[in-house]
N, C-alpha and C positions, 0 to 999 in steps of 0.2 A: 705829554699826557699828564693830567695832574696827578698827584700823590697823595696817598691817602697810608697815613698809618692808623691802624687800629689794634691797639694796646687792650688786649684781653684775654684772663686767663683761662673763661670756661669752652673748653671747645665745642659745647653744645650751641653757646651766642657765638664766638665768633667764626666756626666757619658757615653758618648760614649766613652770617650778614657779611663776612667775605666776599661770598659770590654775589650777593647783592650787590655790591657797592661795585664791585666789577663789572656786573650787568649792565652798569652809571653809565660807564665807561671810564672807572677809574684804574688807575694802577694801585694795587693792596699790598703792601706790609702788615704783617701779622708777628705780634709778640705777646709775649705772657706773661713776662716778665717788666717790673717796673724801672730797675738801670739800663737795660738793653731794648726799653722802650723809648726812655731820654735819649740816648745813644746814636737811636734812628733819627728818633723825630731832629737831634743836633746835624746829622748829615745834612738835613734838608727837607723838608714835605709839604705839600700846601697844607694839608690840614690832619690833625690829630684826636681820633676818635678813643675817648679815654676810659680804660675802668677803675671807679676810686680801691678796687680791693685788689691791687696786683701784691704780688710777692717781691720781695729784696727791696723795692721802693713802691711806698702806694702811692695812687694817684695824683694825689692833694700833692705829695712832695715831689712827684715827677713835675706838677707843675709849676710848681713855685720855680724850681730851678731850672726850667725852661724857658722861662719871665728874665729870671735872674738874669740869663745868659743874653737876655736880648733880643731872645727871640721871638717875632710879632704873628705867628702861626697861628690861626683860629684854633681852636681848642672845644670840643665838644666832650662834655662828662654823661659816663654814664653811671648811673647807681642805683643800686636797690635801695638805700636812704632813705626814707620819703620822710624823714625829720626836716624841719625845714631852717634849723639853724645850720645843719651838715651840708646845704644847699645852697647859702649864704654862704660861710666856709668856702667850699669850692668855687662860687664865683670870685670870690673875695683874692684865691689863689691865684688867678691870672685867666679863670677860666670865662669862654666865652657866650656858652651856650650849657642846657645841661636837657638829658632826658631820663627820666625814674624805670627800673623794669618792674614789671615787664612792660615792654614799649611795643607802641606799634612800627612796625618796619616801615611803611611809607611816610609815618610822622618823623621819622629821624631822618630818613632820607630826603625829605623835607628841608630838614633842618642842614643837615648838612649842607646842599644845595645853595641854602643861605648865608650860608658861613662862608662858602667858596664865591657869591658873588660879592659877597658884601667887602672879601680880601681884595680882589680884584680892581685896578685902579680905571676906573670910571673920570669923566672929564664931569667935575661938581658944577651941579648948576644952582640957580640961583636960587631957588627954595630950600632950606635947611631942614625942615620936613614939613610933610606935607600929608591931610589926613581926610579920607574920603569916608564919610559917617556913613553915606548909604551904603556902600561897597563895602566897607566894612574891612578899609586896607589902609597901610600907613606905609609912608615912602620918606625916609631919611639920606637927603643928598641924593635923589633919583633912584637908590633900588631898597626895595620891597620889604620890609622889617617882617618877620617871620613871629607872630603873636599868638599868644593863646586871648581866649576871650577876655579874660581878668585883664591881665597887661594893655590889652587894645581900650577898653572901657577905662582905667585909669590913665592913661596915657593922654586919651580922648577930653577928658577931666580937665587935665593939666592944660594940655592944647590949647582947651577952649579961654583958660583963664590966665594964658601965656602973658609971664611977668608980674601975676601978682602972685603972692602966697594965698595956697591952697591950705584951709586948717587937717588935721588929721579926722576930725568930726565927718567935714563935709565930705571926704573922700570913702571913708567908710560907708556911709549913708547913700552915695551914689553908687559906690562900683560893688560892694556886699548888701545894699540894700538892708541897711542894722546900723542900728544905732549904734555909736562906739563910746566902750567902756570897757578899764581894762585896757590888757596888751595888746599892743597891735601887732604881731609881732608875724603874722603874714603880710600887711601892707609895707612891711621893713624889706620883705622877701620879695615883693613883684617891686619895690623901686628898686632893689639892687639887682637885680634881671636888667629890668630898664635902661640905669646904667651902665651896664653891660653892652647892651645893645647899640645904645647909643655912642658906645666908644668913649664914657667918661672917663678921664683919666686926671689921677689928682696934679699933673706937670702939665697938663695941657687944657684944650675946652673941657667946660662940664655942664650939661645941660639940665640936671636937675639939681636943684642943690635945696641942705635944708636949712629949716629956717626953726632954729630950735626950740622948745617948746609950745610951736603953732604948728607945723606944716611943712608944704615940698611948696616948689616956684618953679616951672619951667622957664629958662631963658634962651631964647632962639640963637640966642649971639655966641651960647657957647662959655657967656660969663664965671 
């Protein structure tokens, strides 16, 4: 049965979303605490549903040193946050996925879903990804990239124009519809999602990468 810990101190969120995930048909660990939530997630679990605001260790640090240790466990945050550098932060920590509260329960469980096939080892075929505009779906390495509308419309961007540099102008102007001037400093936040998603990693492939004072470049090969 797969394993699901979820690290969370309010017991108003987590034991509703306990039985939920259970409902999945998952097996739930429940902690409150942020060392005895590393503790767990270090026994073993497929996947670790995180809150950035535990006690004795927060989230950000549960995860880094979960990273640290080696450990390749999907990783979903959640947070009242909604600053978007705190969001970047935690991806930046090792994390894989992230949802703001208040959330919707079917969107997270969504997500989680996602996290859990995308751990799961699949026989890779021969498309690296692959993006259906009308359906309005993207499929990296054969399963399903789990997108919100911005990330899928920038993504879609990139896609279209895979291997050359994309400036920061033209991406704003497509995927915000506005002229860019000034910070961009939400287009910083959906490519480092993206990355994320994509599984970039700075020792291995990286499929976006940038291209400094112009732009991003999709590379299919992973460059």
């Amino acid at each position: 049965m797969t394993r699901v810990l979820l690290a969370e101190d309010d017991i108003a969120i987590a034991e509703p979303l306990a039985r939920a995930l259970r409902r999945e048909g998952y097996e739930v660990e429940v902690r409150g605490d942020g060392q005895e939530a590393l503790e767990e997630a270090l026994r073993g679990v497929d996947l670790v549903v995180l809150d950035l605001g535990l006690p004795t260790l927060d989230g950000l640090e549960v995860c880094r040193q979960l990273r640290a240790s080696g450990a390749q466990v999907p990783v979903l945050i959640l947070t009242a946050r909604a600053d978007e550098v705190d969001t970047v932060v935690g991806l930046d920590a090792g994390a894989d996925d992230y949802v703001t509260k208040p959330f919707r329960l079917a969107e997270l469980l969504a997500r989680a879903r996602a996290l859990l096939r995308r751990g799961a080892s699949d026989p890779e075929p021969a498309a690296v990804l692959h993006i259906d505009t009308e359906a309005r779906r993207a499929f990296f390495h054969g399963s399903e990239l789990l997108l919100t509308g911005k990330e899928f419309a920038l993504l879609s961007v990139l896609y279209r124009e895979a291997g050359k540099v994309v400036s920061r102008e033209q991406l704003m102007h497509e995927v915000w519809d506005t002229d860019w001037y000034g910070s961009t400093k939400t287009l910083d936040m959906h490519i480092s999602v993206l990355r994320r998603k994509l599984g970039d990693d700075a020792a291995g492939p990286r499929y976006i990468s940038t291209v400094r004072g112009v732009g991003f470049r999709l590379d299919l090969g992973g460059g």
